[in-house]
C-alpha positions as CSV (number, residue, x, y, z in Angstrom):
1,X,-28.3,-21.5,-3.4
2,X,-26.0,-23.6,-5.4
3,X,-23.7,-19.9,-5.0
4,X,-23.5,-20.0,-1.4
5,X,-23.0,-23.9,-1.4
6,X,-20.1,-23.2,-3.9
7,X,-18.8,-20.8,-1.6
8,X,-18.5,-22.9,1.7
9,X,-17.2,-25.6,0.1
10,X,-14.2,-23.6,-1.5
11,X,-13.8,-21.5,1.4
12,X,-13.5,-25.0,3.2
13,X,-10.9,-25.9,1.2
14,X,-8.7,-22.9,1.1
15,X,-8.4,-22.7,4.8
16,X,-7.5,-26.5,5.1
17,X,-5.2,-25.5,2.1
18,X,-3.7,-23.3,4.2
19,X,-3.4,-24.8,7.4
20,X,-1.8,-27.9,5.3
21,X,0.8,-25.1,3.7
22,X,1.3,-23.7,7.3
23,X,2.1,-26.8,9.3
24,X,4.1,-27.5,5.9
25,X,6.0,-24.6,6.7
26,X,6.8,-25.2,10.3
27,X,8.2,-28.8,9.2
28,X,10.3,-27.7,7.0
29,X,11.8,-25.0,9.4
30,X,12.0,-27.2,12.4
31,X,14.3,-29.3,10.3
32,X,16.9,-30.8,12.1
33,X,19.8,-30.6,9.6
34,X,18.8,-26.8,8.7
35,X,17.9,-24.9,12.0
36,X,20.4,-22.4,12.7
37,X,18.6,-21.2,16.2
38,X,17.5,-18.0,17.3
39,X,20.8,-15.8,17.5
40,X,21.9,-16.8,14.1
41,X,18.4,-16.0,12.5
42,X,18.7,-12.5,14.4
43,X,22.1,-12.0,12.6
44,X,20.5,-12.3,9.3
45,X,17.3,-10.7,9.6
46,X,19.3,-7.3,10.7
47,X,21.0,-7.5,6.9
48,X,19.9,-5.0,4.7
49,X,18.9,-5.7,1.4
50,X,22.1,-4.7,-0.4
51,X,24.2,-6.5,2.9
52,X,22.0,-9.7,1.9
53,X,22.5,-9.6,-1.4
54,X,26.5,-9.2,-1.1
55,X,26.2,-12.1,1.7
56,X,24.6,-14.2,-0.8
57,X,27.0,-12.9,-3.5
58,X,29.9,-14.0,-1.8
59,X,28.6,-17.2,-0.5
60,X,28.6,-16.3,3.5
61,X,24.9,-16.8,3.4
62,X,22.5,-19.3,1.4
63,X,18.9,-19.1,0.5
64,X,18.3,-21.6,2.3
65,X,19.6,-19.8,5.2
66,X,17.5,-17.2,4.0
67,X,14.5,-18.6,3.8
68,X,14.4,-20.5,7.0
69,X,14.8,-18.0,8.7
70,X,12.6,-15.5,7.4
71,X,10.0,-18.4,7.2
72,X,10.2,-18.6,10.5
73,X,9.4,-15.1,11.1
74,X,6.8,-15.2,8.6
75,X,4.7,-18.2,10.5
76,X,5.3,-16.0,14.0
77,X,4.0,-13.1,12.3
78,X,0.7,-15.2,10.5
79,X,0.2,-16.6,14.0
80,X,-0.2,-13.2,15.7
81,X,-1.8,-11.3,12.7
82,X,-3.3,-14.1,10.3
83,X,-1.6,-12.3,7.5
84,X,-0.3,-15.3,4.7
85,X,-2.9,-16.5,2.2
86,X,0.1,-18.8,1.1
87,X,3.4,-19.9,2.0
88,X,5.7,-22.2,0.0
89,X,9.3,-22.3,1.4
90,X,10.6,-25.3,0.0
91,X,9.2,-24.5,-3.9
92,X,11.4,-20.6,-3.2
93,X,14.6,-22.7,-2.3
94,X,14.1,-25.1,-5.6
95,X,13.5,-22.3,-8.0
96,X,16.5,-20.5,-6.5
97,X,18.6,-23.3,-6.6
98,X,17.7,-23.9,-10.5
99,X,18.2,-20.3,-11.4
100,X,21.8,-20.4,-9.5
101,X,22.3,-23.1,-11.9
102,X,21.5,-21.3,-15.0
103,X,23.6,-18.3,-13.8
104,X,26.3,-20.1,-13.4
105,X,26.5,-21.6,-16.4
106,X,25.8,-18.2,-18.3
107,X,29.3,-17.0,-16.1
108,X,31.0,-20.0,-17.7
109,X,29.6,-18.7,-21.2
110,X,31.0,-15.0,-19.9
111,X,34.7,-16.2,-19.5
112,X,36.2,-15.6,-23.0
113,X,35.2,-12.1,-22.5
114,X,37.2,-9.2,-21.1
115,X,37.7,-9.2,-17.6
116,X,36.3,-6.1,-17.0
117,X,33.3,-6.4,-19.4
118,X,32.6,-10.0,-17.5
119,X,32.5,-8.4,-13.7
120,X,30.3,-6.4,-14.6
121,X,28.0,-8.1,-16.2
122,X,28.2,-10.8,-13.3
123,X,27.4,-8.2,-10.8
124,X,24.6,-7.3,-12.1
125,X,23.3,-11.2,-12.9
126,X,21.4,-11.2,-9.6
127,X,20.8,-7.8,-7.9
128,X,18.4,-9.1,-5.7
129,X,19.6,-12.2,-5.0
130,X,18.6,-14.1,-2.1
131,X,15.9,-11.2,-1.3
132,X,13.0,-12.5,0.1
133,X,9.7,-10.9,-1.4
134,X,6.1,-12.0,-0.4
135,X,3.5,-11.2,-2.7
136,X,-0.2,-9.9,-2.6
137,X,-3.0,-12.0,-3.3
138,X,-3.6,-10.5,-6.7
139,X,-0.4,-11.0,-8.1
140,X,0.1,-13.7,-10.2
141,X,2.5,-16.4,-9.0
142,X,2.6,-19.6,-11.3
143,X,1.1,-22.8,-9.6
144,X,-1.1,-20.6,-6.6
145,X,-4.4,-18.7,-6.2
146,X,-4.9,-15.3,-7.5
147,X,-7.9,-14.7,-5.1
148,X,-8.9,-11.0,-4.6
149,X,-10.2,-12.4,-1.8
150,X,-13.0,-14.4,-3.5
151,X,-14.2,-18.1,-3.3
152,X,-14.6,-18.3,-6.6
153,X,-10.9,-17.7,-7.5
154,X,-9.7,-19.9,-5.2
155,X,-8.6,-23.9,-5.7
156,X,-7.4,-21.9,-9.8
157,X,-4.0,-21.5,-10.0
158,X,-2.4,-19.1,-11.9
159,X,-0.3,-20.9,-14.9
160,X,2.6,-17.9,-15.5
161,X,4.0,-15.6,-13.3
162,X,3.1,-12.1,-13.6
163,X,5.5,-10.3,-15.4
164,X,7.2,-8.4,-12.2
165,X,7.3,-12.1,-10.5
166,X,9.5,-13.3,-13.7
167,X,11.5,-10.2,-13.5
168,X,12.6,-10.5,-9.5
169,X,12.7,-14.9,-10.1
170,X,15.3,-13.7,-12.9
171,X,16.7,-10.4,-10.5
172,X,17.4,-13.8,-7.6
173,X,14.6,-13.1,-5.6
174,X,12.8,-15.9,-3.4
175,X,9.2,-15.7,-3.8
176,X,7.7,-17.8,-0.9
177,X,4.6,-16.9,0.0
178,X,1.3,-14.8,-0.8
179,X,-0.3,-12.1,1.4
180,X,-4.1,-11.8,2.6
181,X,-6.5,-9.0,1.1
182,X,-10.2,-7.9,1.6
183,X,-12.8,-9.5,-0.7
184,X,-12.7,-6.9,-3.4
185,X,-9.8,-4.8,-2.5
186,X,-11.4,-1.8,-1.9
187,X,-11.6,-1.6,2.0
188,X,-9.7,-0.2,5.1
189,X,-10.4,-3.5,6.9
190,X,-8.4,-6.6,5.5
191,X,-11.0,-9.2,6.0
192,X,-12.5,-12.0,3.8
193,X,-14.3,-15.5,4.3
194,X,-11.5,-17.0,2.4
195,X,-8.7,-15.7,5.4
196,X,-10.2,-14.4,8.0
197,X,-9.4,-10.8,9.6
198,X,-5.5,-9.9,9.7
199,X,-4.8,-7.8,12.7
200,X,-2.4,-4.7,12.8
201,X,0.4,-5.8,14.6
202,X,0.5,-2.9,17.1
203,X,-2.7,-3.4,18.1
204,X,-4.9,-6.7,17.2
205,X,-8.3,-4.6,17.8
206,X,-7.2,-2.2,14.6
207,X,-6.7,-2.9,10.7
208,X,-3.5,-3.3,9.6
209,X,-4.6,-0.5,6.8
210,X,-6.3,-1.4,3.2
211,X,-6.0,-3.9,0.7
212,X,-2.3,-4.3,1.4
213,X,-2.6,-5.2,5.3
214,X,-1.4,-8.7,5.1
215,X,2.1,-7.3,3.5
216,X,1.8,-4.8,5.7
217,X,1.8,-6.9,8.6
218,X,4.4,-9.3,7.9
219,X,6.6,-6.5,7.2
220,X,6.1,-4.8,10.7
221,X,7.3,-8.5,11.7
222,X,10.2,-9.2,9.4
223,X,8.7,-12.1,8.1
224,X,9.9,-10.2,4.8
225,X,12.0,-8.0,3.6
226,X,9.8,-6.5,0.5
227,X,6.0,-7.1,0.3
228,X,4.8,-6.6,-3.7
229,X,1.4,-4.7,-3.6
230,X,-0.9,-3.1,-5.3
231,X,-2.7,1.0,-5.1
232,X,-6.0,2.3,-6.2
233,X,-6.8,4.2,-3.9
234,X,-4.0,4.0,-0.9
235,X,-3.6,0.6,-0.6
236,X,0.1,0.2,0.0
237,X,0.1,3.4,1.9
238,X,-2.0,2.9,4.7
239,X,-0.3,-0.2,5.4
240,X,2.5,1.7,5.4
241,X,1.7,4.4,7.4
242,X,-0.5,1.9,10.1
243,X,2.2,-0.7,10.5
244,X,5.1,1.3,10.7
245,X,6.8,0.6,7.3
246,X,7.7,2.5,4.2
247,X,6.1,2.3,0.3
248,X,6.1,4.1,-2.8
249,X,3.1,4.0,-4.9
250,X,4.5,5.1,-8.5
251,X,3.2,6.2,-11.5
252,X,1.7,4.0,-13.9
253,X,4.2,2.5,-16.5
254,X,7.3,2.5,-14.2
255,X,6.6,-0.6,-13.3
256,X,5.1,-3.9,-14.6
257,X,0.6,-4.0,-14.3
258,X,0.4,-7.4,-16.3
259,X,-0.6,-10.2,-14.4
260,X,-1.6,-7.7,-11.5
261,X,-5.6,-8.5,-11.1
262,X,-7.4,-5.4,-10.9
263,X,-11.0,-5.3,-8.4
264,X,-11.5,-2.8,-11.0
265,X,-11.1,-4.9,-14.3
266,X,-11.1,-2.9,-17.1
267,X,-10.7,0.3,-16.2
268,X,-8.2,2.6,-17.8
269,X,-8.8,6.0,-16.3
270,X,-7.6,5.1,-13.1
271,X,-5.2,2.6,-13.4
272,X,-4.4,-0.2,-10.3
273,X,-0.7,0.4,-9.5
274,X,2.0,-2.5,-8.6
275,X,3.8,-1.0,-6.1
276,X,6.4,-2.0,-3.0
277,X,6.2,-1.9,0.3
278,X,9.5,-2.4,2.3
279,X,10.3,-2.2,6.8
280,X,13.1,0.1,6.0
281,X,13.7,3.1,4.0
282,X,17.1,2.1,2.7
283,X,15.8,-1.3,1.5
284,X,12.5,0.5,-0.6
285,X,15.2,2.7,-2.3
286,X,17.5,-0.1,-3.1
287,X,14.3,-2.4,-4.2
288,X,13.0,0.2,-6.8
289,X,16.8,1.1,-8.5
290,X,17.2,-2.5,-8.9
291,X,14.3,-3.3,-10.3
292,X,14.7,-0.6,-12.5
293,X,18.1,-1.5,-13.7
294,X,16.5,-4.9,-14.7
295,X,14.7,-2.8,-17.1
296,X,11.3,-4.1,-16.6
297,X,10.1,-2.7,-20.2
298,X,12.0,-5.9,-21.2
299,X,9.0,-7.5,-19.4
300,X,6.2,-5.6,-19.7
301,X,4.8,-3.8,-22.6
302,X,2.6,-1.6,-20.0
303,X,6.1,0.0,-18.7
304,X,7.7,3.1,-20.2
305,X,12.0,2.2,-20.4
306,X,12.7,5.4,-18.0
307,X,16.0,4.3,-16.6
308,X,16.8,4.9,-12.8
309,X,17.9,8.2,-12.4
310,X,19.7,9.1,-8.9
311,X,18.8,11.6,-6.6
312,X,19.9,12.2,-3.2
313,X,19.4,15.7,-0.8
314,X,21.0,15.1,2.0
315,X,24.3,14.6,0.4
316,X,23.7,17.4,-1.7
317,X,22.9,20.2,0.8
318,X,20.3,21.0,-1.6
319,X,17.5,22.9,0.1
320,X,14.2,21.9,-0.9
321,X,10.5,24.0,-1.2
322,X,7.8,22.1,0.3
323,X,4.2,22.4,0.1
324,X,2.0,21.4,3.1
325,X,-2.1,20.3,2.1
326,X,-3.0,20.0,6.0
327,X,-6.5,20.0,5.1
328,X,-9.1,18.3,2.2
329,X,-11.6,20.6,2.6
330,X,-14.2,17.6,2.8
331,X,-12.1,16.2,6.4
332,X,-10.2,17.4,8.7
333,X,-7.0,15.5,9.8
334,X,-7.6,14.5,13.7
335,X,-5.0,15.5,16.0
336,X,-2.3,12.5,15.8
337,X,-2.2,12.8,11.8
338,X,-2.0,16.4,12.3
339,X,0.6,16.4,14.5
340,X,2.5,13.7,12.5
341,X,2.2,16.2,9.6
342,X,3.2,19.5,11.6
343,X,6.4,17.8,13.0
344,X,7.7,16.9,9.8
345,X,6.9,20.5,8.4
346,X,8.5,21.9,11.4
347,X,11.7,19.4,11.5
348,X,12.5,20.6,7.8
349,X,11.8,25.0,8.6
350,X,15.0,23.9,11.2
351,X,17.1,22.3,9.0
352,X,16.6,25.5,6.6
353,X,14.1,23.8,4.1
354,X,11.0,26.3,3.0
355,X,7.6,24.8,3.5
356,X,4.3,26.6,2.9
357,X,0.7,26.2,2.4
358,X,-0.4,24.5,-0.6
359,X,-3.8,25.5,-2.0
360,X,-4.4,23.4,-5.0
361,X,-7.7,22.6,-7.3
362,X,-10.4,21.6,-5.4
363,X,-10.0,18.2,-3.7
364,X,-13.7,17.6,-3.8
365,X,-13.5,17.8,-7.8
366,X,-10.6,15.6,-7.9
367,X,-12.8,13.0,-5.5
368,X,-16.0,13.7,-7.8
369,X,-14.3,12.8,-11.3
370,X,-12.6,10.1,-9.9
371,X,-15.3,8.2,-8.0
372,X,-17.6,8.6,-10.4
373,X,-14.9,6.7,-13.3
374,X,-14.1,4.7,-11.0
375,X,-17.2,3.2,-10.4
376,X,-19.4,3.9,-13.8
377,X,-20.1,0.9,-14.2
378,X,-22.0,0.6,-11.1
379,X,-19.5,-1.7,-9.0
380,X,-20.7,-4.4,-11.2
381,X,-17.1,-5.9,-12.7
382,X,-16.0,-5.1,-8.9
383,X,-18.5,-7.2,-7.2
384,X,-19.2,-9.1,-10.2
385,X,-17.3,-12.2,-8.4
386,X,-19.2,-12.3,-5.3
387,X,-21.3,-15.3,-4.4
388,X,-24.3,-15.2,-2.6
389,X,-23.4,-15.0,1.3
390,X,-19.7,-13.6,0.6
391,X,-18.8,-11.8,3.3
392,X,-18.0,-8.1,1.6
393,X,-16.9,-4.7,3.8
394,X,-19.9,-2.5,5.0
395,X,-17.9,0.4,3.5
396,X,-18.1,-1.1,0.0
397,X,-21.8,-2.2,0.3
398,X,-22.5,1.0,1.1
399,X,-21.0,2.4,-2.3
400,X,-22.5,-0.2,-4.1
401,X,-26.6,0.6,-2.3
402,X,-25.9,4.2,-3.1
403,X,-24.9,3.6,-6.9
404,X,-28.4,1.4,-7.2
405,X,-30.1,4.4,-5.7
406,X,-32.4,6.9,-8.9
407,X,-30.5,9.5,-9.4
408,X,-33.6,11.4,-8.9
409,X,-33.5,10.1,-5.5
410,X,-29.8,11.0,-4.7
411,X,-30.7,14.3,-5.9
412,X,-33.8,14.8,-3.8
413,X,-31.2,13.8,-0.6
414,X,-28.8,16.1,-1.5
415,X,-30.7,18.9,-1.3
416,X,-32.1,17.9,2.2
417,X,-28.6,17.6,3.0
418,X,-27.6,21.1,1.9
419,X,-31.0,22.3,3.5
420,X,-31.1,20.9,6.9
421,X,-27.0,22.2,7.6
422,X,-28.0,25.7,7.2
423,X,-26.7,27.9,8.4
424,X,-23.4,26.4,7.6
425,X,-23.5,25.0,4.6
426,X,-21.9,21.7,6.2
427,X,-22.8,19.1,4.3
428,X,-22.3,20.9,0.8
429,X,-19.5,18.9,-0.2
430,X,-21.3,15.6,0.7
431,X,-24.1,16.8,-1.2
432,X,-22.3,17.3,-4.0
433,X,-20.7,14.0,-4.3
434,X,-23.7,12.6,-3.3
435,X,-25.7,13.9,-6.8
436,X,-23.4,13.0,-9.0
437,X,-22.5,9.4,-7.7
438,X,-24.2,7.3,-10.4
439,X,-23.3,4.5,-12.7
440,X,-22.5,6.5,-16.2
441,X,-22.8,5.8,-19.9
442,X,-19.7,5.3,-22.4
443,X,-20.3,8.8,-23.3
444,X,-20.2,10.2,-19.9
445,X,-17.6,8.3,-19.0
446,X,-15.1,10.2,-21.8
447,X,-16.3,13.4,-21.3
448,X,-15.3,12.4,-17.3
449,X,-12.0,11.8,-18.4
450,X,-11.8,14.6,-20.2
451,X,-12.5,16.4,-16.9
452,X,-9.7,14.0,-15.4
453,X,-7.3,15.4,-17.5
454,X,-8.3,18.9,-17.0
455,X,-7.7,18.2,-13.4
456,X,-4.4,16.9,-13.8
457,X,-3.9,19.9,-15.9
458,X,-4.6,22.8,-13.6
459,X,-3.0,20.6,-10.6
460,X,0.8,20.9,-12.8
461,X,0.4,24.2,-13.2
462,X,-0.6,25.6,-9.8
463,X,2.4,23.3,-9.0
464,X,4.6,25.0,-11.2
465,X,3.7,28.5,-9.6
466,X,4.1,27.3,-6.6
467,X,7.7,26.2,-7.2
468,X,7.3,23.0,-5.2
469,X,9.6,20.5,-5.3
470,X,7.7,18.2,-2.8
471,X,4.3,18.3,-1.4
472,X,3.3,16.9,2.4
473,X,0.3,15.8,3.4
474,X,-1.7,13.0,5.6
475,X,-2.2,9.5,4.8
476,X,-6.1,9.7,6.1
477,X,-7.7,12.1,8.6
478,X,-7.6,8.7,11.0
479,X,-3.8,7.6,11.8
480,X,-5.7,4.1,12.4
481,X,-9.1,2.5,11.7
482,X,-10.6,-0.2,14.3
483,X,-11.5,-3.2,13.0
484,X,-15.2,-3.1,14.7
485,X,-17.6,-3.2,11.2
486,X,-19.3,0.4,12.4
487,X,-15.6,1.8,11.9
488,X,-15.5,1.1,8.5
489,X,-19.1,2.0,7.5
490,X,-18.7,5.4,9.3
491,X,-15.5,6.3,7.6
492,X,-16.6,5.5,4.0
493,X,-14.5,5.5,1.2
494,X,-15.3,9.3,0.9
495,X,-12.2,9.3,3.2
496,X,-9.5,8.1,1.2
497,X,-9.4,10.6,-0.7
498,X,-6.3,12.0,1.1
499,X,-4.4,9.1,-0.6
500,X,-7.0,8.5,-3.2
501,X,-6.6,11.7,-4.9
502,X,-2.8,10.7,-6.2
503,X,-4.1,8.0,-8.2
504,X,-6.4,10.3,-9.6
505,X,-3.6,12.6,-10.6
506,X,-1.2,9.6,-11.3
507,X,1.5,11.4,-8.9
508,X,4.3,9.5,-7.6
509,X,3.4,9.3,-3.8
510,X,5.3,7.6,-1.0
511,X,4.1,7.0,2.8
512,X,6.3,6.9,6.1
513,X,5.9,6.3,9.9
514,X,7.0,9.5,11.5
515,X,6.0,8.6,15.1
516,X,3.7,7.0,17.2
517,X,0.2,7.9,19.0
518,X,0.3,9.8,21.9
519,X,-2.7,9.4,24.2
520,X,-1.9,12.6,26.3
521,X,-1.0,15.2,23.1
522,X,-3.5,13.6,20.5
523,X,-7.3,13.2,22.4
524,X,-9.5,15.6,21.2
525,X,-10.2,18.3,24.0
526,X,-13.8,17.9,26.3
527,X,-16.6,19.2,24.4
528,X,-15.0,19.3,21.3
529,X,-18.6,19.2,19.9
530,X,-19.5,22.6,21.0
531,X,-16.5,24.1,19.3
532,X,-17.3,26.2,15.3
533,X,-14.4,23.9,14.0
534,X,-16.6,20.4,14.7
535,X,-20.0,22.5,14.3
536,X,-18.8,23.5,10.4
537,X,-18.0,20.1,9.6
538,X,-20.2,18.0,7.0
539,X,-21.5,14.3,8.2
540,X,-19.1,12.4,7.3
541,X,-16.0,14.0,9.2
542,X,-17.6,14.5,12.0
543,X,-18.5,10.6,12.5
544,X,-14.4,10.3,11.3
545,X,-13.8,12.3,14.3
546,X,-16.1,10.9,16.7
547,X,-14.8,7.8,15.8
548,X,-11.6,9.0,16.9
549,X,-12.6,10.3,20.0
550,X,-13.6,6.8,20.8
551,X,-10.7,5.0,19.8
552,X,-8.0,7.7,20.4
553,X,-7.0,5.8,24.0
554,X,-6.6,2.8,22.4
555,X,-4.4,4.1,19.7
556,X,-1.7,4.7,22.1
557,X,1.7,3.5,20.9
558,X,0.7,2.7,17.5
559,X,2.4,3.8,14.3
560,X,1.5,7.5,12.4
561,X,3.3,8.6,9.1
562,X,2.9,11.4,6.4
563,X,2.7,11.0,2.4
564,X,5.2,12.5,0.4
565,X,4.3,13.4,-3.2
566,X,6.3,14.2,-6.1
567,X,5.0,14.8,-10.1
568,X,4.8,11.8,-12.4
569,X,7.2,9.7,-12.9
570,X,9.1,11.0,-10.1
571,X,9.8,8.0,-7.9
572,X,13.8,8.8,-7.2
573,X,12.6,12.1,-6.5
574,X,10.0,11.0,-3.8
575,X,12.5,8.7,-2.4
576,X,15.2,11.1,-1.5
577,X,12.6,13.2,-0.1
578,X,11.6,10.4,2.6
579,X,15.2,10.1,2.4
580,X,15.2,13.7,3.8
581,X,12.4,13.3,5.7
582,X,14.1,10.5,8.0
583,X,17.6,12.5,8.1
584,X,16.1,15.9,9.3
585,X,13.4,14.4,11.7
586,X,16.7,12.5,13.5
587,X,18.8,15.8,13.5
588,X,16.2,17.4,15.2
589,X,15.1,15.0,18.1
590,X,13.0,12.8,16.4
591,X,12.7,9.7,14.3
592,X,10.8,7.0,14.0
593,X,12.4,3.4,15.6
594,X,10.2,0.4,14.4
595,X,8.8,-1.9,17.0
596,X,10.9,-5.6,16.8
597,X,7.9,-8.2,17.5
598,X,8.7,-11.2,19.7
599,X,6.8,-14.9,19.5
């Protein structure tokens, strides 16, 4: 009981910490001497990121200018989503003011050099200066929580920065607040006792999509320009794809992992993955190269010095082979991600482009040697945390009642499972996940990843034959998930594995809003039930589809998106694909225009 008491009481005080940090906030905004008003805040907040940075650069805007206004946006956007775990305006404008400082007196150290040698090294003093970047709750950011989302993290602040916080603090960044999470990471929902439920912003009644949603959220808002994340398993993509914004999850090394707490501690095999989210395509593609020119190896010893290396098809004329994975073989995509997916593939066929069908190594395997690494040790340093009465997502409970299940007993199941979806043979791919999801030894465990890297292995070279440059394929068989518990539970994590398999492979994969939800093209047709397609399907998909069918009306108008995946260490490559992406879907009728939130 002392657990639980523990709990409440830090709960307690996070949320009066927050409220204090909050109403803070709003002070400090509502300043008298400082508020520019509504039209001037607009002005700014339309800036791109390499437009702010020059603003800054030349003097024509301030951080403080900056940061008033997008803290402004940033309390709307917490007020209509509940999206900030933290928010420290007035500390971002200090530390900015302090590192101006220091830059200036390194340009007064520069002047008995060349003059060409001293331009450019003053250009590229601060390339993100004046950016503001908000941060996920397990990031380190000196002097706040790193919570994952759990009591017992919280009222502990962290005493360094994380190494990618040190390098955008030294790029001229202004770090000023902290984004919400689930308790544990690992869920489509982005709920905890510590913050409450954050709310998609299209649509309050559905998640703002995976461990990433408060960024996500804030994004959709402008109450940032850049939201720093993290990806196990999808995280920074299906906030991506559900709130109508853009990220690249990269592979692991290009950028810095110290000081990014993992809700998998520990484990190697599948690595978590700092990645960026950003509301525009043009400011994710600026982000990365200039984080990359700060050379983050300098930083980190977990990053491999792979200098930016430009890429850019539409420029080029170059015309591009694309594979399409429209289907897992474990669940079907339902009509609005399908449809997301087919007007891409069609968009780029008119534009001259080749895409085909992509029939790589089993999905299922990838899921099976993945799930089982990433969970051999039973969920244990994952829940490990939790207090008693913690409020944790069904859909991870669920993993964790399964693991603590005898394997005999899982076994016994699975055959009932094959058994009773004769003649079919439905539910054989949930059978066999089913058999061999069980906590494993250290031997096991090795001999999984050398299956891991067999995997990888016969993925690169069916690539290779294939001749792909890029590969297409769905977010998640749901373009949405409603924020009901049942949704969650019913989907399971079984059905990440569209995103989930990518960190498996460690592929370079990015997400993008295509278009939105249409209620009249997307509902699944009357007596969809009865048709072979639905009657083939195992368990699971058909309660993803069901699902749909019940939330597919209210779904209408919100954001849908496609992934984009390139080969390791292929981040410039995947960009100028979504680069494409966005050029050939607006030549041909399309496009995707972002919703602009109002107070």
């Amino acid at each position: 009981m002392a657990s639980f008491f523990a709990h409440r009481a830090d709960s307690a005080r996070k949320h009066e910490h927050l409220r204090s940090s909050i109403a803070q906030a709003a002070d400090f905004c509502a300043h008298p001497s400082v508020t520019t008003g509504a039209d001037a805040d607009a002005k700014l907040l339309s800036l791109s990121l390499s437009q702010l940075v020059a603003a800054c650069e030349d003097r024509s805007v301030s951080s403080s200018d900056v940061i008033h206004a997008y803290g402004r946006r940033a309390l709307a956007a917490h007020e209509a989503t509940n999206c900030l775990a933290d928010i420290f305006l007035d500390e971002a404008i200090q530390r900015n003011e302090t590192s101006a400082a220091r830059n200036s007196l390194d340009e007064a150290n520069l002047r008995n050099e060349s003059e060409s040698d001293s331009t450019e090294r003053t250009a590229a003093a601060a390339p993100l200066s004046c950016v503001p970047v908000s941060i996920k709750d397990c990031i380190d950011v000196a002097g706040h929580d790193t919570t994952l989302g759990f009591s017992v993290n919280a009222g502990r602040p962290a005493r360094a920065d994380a190494p990618i916080v040190r390098l955008l603090r030294d790029a001229g960044a202004l770090i000023y607040a902290k984004t919400t999470l689930p308790t544990a990471c690992l869920s489509f929902e982005c709920s905890s006792d510590l913050f409450g439920a954050t709310t998609n912003p299209y649509n309050p009644a559905f998640s703002p999509g995976a461990s990433t949603g408060g960024g996500g959220a804030l994004l959709a808002w402008q109450g940032s320009m850049v939201e720093l994340g993290t990806d196990i398993g999808g995280s920074v993509r299906y906030p991506a794809a559900y709130c109508g914004v853009y990220a690249v999850k990269g592979t692991h090394g290009r950028l810095p992992s110290t000081g990014c707490v993992s809700c998998t501690p520990g484990l190697e095999a599948i690595p978590t993955i700092t990645a960026p989210l950003a509301r525009t395509l043009d400011d994710l593609e600026e982000f990365w190269r200039r984080v990359v020119e700060m050379r983050p190896w300098d930083y980190d010893h977990t990053c491999a010095p792979i200098p930016w290396r430009a890429v850019d098809y539409v420029s080029s004329g170059q015309k591009l082979r694309f594979g399409v994975l429209a289907d897992d073989g474990i669940i079907p995509p339902t009509p609005a991600a399908a449809r997301a997916l087919e007007e891409v593939a069609n968009a780029l066929r008119k534009q001259g482009h080749e895409v085909i069908p992509f029939s790589p190594p089993s999905p299922l395997e990838g899921l099976k040697i993945g799930y089982q690494l990433m969970f051999s040790d039973g969920a244990k340093s994952t829940l490990a945390p939790r207090r008693l009465g913690e409020f944790v997502n069904p859909a991870l409970l669920t993993v964790r009642l399964m693991l603590r299940l005898p394997l005999w007993l899982k076994r016994f199941n699975a055959t009932l499972l094959r058994w009773f979806s004769r003649p079919w043979g439905r539910n054989d791919a949930w059978a066999s996940l089913l058999e061999v999801f069980h906590p494993r030894t250290a031997y096991e465990e090795r001999r999984l990843t050398i299956e891991r890297d067999a995997y990888r292995a016969a993925w690169h070279d069916v690539w290779q034959s294939a001749g792909l440059d890029l590969l297409l394929t769905v977010p998640h068989a749901l373009p949405a998930i409603s924020r009901e518990p049942v949704a969650s539970d019913k989907a399971t994590l079984v059905s990440a594995n569209y995103a989930f398999l990518y960190n498996v492979l460690d592929c370079t994969a990015g997400a993008m809003p295509v278009t939105y939800i249409d209620k009249a093209q997307d509902s699944l047709p009357a007596g969809y039930r009865d048709a072979p397609a639905y009657q083939g399907m195992n368990d699971i998909a058909r309660a993803i589809h069901d699902l749909y069918d019940s939330t597919s009306a209210a779904m209408h108008g919100m954001p849908v998106g496609v992934q984009v995946i390139g080969g390791r260490f292929e981040e410039e490559r995947v960009l100028a694909g979504m680069r494409l992406i966005e050029h050939v879907l607006w030549e041909t009728g399309g496009g995707f225009e972002p919703r602009h939130f109002s107070s």
